[in-house]
Structures are given as C-alpha cells and as structure tokens.
MITI-276442 format. One record per residue (C-alpha): x, y, z; residue number from 1; chain. Coordinates in Angstrom, 3 decimals, m for minus. Layout:
MITI-276442
+----------+----------+----------+-----+---+
!       px !       py !       pz !   k ! c !
+----------+----------+----------+-----+---+
!        X !        Y !        Z ! NUM ! A !
...
+----------+----------+----------+-----+---+
END
This chain:
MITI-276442
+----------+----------+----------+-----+---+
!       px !       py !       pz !   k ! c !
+----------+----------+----------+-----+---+
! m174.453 !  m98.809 !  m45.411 !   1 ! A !
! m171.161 ! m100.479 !  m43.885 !   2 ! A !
! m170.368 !  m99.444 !  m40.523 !   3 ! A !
! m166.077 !  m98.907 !  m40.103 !   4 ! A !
! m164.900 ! m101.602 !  m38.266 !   5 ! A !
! m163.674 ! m100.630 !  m34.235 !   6 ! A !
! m160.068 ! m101.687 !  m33.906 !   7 ! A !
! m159.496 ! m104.182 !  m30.931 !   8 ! A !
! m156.342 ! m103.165 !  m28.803 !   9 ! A !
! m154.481 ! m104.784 !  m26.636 !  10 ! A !
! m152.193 ! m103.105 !  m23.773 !  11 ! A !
! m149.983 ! m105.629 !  m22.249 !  12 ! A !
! m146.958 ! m105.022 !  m19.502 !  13 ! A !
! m144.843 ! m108.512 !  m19.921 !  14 ! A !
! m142.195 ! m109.032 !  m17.494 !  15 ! A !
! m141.850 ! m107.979 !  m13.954 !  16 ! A !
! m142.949 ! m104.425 !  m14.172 !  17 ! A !
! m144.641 ! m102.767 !  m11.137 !  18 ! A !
! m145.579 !  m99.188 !  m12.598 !  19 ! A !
! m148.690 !  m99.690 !  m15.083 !  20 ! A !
! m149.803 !  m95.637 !  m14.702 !  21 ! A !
! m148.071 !  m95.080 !  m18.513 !  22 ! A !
! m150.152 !  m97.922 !  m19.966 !  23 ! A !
! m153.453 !  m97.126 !  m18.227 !  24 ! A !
! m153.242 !  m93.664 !  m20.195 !  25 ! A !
! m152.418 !  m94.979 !  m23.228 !  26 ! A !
! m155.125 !  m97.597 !  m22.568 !  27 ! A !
! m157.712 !  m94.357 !  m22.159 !  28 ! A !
! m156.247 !  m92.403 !  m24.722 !  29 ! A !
! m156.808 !  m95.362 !  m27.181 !  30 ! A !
! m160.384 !  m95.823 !  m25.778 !  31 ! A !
! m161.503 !  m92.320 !  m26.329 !  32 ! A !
! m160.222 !  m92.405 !  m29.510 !  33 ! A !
! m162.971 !  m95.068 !  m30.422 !  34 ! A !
! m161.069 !  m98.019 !  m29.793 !  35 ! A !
! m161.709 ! m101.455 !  m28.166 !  36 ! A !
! m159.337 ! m101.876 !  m25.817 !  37 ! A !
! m158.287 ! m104.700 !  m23.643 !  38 ! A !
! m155.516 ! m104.065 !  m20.942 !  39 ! A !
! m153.998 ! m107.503 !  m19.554 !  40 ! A !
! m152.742 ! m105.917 !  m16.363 !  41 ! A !
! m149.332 ! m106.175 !  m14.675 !  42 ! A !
! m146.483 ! m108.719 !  m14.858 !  43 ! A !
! m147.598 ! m111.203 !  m17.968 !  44 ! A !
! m145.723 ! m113.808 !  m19.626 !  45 ! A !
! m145.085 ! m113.850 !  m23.153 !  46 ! A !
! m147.220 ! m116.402 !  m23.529 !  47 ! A !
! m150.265 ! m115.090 !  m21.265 !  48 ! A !
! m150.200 ! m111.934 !  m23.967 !  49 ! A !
! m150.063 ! m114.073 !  m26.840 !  50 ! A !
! m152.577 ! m116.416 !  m26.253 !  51 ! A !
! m154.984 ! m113.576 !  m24.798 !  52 ! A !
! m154.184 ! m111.858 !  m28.072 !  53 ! A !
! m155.088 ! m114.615 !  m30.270 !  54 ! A !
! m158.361 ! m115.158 !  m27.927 !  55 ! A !
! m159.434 ! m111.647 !  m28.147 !  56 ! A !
! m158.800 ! m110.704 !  m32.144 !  57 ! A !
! m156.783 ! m108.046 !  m31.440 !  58 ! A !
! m156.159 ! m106.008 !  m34.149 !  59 ! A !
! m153.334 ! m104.678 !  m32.313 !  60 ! A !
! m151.182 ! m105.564 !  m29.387 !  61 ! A !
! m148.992 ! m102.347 !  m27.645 !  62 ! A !
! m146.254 ! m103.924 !  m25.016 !  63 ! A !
! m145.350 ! m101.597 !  m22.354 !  64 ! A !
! m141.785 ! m101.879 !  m20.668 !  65 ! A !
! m140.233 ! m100.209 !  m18.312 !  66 ! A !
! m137.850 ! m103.048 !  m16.690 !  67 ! A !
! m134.904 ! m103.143 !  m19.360 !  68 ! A !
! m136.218 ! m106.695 !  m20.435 !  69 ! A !
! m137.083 ! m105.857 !  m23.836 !  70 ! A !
! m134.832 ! m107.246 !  m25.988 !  71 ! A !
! m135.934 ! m110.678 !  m24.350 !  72 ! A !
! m139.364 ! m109.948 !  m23.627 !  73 ! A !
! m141.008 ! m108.567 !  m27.092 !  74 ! A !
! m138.796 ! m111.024 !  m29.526 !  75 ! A !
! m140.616 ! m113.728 !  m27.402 !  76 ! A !
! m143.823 ! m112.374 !  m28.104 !  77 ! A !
! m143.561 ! m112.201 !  m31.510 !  78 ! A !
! m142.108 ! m115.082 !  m32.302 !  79 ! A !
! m144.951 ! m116.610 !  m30.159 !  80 ! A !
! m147.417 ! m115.034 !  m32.876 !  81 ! A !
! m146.071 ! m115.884 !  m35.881 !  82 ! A !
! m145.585 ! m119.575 !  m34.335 !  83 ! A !
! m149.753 ! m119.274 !  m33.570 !  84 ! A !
! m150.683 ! m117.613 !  m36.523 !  85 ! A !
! m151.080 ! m114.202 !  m35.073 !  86 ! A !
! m147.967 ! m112.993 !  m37.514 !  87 ! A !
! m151.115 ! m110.223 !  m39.367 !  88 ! A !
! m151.541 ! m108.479 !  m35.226 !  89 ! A !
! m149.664 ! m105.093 !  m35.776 !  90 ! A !
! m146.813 ! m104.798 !  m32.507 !  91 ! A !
! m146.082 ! m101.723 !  m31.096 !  92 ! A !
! m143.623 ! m101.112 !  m28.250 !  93 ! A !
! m143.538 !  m98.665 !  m25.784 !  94 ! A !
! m141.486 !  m97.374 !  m22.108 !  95 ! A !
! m137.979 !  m96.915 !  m21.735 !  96 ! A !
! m136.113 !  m98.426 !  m24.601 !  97 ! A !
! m132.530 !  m97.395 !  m25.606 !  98 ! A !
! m132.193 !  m96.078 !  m29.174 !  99 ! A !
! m129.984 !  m98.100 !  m30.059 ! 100 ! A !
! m132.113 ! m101.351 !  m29.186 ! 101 ! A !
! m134.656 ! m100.125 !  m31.420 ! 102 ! A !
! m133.293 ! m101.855 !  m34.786 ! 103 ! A !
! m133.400 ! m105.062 !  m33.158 ! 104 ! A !
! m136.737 ! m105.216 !  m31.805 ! 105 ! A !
! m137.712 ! m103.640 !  m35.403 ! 106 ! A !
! m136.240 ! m107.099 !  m37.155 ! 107 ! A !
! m137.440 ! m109.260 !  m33.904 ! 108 ! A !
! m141.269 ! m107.610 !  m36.178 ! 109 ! A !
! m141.812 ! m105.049 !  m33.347 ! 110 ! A !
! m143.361 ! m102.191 !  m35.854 ! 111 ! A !
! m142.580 !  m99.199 !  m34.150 ! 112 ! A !
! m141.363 !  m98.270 !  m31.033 ! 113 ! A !
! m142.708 !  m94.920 !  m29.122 ! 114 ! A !
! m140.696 !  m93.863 !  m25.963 ! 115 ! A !
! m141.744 !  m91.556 !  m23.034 ! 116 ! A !
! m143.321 !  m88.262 !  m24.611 ! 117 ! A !
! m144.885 !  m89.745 !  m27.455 ! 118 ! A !
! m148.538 !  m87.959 !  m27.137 ! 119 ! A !
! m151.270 !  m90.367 !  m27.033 ! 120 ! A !
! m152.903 !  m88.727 !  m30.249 ! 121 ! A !
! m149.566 !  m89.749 !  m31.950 ! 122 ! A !
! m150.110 !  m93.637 !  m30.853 ! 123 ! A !
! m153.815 !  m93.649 !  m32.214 ! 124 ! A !
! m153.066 !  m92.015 !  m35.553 ! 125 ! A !
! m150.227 !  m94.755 !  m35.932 ! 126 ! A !
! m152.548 !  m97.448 !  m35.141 ! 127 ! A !
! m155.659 !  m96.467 !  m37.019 ! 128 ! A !
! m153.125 !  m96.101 !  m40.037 ! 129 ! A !
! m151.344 !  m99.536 !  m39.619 ! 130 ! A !
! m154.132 ! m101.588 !  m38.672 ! 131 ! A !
! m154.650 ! m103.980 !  m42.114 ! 132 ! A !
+----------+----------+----------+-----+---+
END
C-alpha cells in the first residue's frame, strides 16, 4: 500500500518587506491542508530562498511581495533555480502585483500569480494540482 506523498512548501518574503501577516495565513492555510510547509521569514535574498529551497526539497516555493520589487525580485529567483537545478520547483507569486506585470513574471517561469483575495483553498487546490 503506497502512502501519497506530502508536498513540501515553501513561503518566502524576498526583499525588504515588513508585513508577513498575508504569508503566515497562507503558510496555515497550506498546513491544514496537509502540507509541509516551511516559511523563511521576513526580508530574504534571492539567494537565501533559493538555496533554502534546494536544501529543503521543496516541492513548491510561494514568494510573497508586497514592496513593488517584483519584477526584480522573483526573475532573480528563478533564474537562481534553473542555474542550481531547481528549474522542476513549481513558483507561485503572491501580494500586490499590477496586472499588467503579470506576463512578465509568467515568462521570467513564475507559474501563476494570485493577488489579495485569492482564498487560501484556491492556493492549495492550485498547488496539489501543479505539483509534478
């Protein structure tokens, strides 16, 4: 009998954000929804995420953003992976990102992009049916 494998999440808050209360809720919501989850804490570097990632075998990594540094900050990051050999973690974004920034950070391999709203039960569904 094969147990289902948990999926291992990551909540990260790169840049210089001060307000984490959005990502500790998604970080619960994830938990209770059976997941592993591993929340870095405030103001990381692109490469503190990445390399936390990579040590941690995250099956997913969600970014959290409030600052307006996005378009710097999660390009970074995945570039970073793919550069480590991370490129098979599934990237979410989250926080307040413009609409019309989202195409970018979709070709920068950011695969979705949920804004403020989103319910939490709409995150896990997404994940649970991304996750390879």
């Amino acid at each position: 009998m094969s147990k289902e494998k948990i999926i291992r999440v990551m909540v990260a808050k790169p840049g210089l954000d001060g307000h984490d209360r959005g990502a500790k809720v998604i970080a619960r919501a994830l938990r209770d929804a059976g997941m592993e989850v591993i929340y870095t804490g405030l103001r990381q570097t692109p490469e503190q995420i990445v390399t936390a990632a990579l040590q941690e075998d995250v099956d997913a990594l969600l970014l959290s953003i409030l600052s307006g540094a996005h378009n710097h900050l999660f390009p970074k990051i995945t570039q970073l992976l793919r550069e480590r050999g991370g490129e098979d973690i599934l990237v979410i974004g989250g926080g307040v990102i413009p609409p019309d920034d989202i195409p970018g950070l979709k070709n920068a391999g950011i695969k979705e992009i949920f804004g403020p709203g989103t319910s939490t039960e709409t995150i896990a569904h997404y994940i649970k049916e991304n996750v390879r």
